[in-house]
N, C-alpha and C positions, 0 to 999 in steps of 0.2 A: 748375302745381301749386296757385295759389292758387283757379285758377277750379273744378278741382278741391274745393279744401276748401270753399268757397263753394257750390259744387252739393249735397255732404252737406249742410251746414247746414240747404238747401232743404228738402232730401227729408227730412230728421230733422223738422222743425216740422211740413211738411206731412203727414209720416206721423203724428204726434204727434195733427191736431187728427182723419186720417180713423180712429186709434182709438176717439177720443172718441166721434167720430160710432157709431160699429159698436158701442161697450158700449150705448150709451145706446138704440140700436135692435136690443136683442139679440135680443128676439122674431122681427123680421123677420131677422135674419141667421140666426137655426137656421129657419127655414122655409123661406128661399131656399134652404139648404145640405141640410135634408130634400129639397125637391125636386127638386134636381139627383141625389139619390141611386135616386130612383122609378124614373124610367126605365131606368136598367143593370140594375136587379135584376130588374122586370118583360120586360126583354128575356130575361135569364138564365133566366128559370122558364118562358118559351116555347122555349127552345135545349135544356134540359133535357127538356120535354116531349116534345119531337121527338125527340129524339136516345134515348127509352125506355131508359135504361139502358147504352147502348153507346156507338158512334162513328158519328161524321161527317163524314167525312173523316180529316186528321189529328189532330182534337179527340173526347177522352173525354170525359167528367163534368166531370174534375176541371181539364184544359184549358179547360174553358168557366166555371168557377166563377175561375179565376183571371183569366182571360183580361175577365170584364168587374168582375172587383174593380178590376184594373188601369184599364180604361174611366172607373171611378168615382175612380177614383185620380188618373186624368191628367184627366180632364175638368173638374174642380172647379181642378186650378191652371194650366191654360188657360183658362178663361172668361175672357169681356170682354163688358161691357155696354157699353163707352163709343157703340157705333153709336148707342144710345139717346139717353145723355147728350150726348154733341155736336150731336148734331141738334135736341134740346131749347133746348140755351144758342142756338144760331145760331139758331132759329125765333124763341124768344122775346126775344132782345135782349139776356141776358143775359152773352153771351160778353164782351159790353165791357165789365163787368168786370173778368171776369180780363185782357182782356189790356191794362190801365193797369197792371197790377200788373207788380213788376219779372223775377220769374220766369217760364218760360214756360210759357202752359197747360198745354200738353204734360207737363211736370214736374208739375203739379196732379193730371192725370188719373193718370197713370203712379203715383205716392204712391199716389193710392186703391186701385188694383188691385192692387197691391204688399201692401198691409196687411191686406187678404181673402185673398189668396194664402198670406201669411203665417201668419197665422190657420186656414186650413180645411189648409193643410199642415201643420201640427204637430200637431193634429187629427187627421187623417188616418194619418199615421205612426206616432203612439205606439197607435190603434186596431190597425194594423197588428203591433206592436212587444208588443202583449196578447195576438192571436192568432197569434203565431208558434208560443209553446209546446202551442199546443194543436190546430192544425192540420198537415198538413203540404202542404193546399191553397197556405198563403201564403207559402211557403219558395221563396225566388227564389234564383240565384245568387247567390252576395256577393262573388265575384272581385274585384278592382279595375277592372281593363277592363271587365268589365261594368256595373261599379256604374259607373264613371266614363261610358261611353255612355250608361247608361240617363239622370245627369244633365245630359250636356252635349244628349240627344235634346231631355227635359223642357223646358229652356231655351229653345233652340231654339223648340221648338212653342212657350211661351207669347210669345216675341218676336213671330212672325210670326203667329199667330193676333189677338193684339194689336191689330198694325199695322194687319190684313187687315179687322177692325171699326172701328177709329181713322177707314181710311180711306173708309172707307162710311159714315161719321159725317158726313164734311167735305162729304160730296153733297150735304147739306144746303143751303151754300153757293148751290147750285144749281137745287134742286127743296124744295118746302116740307113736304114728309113722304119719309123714307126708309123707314119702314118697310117696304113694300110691299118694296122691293129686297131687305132686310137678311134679311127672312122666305124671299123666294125663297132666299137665298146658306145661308142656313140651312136649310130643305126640301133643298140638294145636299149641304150637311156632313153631314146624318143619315145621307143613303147611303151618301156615296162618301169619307166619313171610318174606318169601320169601327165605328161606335158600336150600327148595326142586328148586325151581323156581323161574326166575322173575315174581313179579307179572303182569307184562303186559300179561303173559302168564298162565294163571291158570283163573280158572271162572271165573262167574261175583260175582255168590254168594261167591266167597272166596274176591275179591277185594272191595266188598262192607262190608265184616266182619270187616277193615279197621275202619269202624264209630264207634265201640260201642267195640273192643279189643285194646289193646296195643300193643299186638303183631307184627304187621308191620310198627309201628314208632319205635320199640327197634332197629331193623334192617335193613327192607328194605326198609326204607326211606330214611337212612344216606346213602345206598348203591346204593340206584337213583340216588342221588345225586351227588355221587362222580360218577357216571359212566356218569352224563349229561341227564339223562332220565328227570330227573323233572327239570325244572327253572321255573324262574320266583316269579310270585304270588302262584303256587302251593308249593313255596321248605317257602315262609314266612307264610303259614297258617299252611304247615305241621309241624315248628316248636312252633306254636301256640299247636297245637294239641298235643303236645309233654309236652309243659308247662302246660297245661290245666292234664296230664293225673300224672307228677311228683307232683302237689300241690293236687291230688287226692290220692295217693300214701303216701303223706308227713303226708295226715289227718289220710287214713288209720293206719298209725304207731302208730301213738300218741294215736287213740283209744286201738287197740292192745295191746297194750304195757304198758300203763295204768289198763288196766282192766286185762291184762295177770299177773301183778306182785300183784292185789292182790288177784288173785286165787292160784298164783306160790307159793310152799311150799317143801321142798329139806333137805334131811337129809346127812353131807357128804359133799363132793363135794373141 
């Protein structure tokens, strides 16, 4: 229990100084969060186009206006930049730093992402919470099973999306720029996430990618979900598959990051 209360302390200071940081660089925070928004909508107004006024399979108009609000919805409190920031500290020498400090990096990063998250969701919700009475595009279930799926999904994907850059970060350890990698694993989340498309609408080989990627539980799982596409016994295995891919994720770290620090050697920093 104490180490417990001891860990909030952490994350309260740390989340504390990365507000500071986000007010003070507010311009850059609504441009980032502008342009995370570009993409879904410019996706949207070419699905629309296509689609002339009718259907596309399962999806109408108004299934595809919700279908990538939601994209924008979950995409913004899944992001993770840390692939960047990791690979920065470890290049440049500055990881030694944080880690003389008595908390662990980890807990560093995890605050920052926490407090963006926190921020462009509440944001995000009460835009949503404006347009209910005036649409009736944005009227999702409010059941409790649903609502509680749609945030145990949420979760979920930002855990292992997380993890899944975290750990592509720590490559750094190993090779002196990751980007090249981060940018490939990135070019496969556009596809085979469902952010280009719903997956009801894209091949079979792409929907069957689904078994053996994470990629479509980061996102367009949580994104069926809230739009009604899945229920059932499909929305409780998918979070199975979810948990199955974070404690896959959680191992990958530990080996990383073990073996990365005693390779890691920094003059500096």
């Amino acid at each position: 229990m104490r180490k417990l209360t001891t860990l909030w302390r952490v994350y309260i200071r740390w989340m504390k100084i990365h507000w500071a940081i986000l007010l003070e660089y507010r311009g850059d925070t609504f441009f980032y969060m502008l342009g995370g928004f570009i993409s879904p909508i410019v996706t949207l107004a070419v699905w629309m186009t296509v689609s002339g006024g009718g259907s596309i399979g399962s999806y109408d108009q108004r299934d595809f206006i919700l279908y990538f609000l939601s994209i924008m919805f979950v995409s913004r409190l899944t992001a993770s930049w840390d692939a960047w920031e990791v690979e920065v500290h470890i290049r440049e020498g500055t990881l030694s730093g944080y880690l003389l400090r008595p908390s662990s990096y980890l807990h560093y990063r995890i605050a920052e992402n926490l407090v963006y998250k926190l921020f462009y969701g509440v944001v995000m919700v009460v835009a949503w919470i404006i347009a209910w009475p005036l649409t009736d595009v944005v009227r999702i279930s409010l059941e409790p099973v649903h609502v509680l799926s749609i945030l145990l999904a949420i979760l979920l994907a930002c855990a292992t999306r997380y993890l899944l850059y975290y750990n592509l970060g720590l490559l750094g350890f190993w090779t002196t720029r990751t980007s090249a990698i981060v940018g490939f694993v990135e070019a496969l989340s556009m596809f085979l996430s469902g952010r280009i498309a719903p997956y009801a609408l894209l091949p079979d080989w792409v929907r069957e990618s689904q078994s053996f990627t994470p990629f479509y539980w980061n996102l367009g799982f949580p994104v069926d979900i809230m739009t009604g596409k899945l229920t059932g016994a499909a929305v409780w295995q998918g979070l199975g598959v979810q948990a199955i891919w974070l404690v896959l994720f959680i191992a990958a770290y530990s080996v990383l990051w073990k073996q990365g620090l005693r390779k890691h050697s920094a003059v500096g920093g």
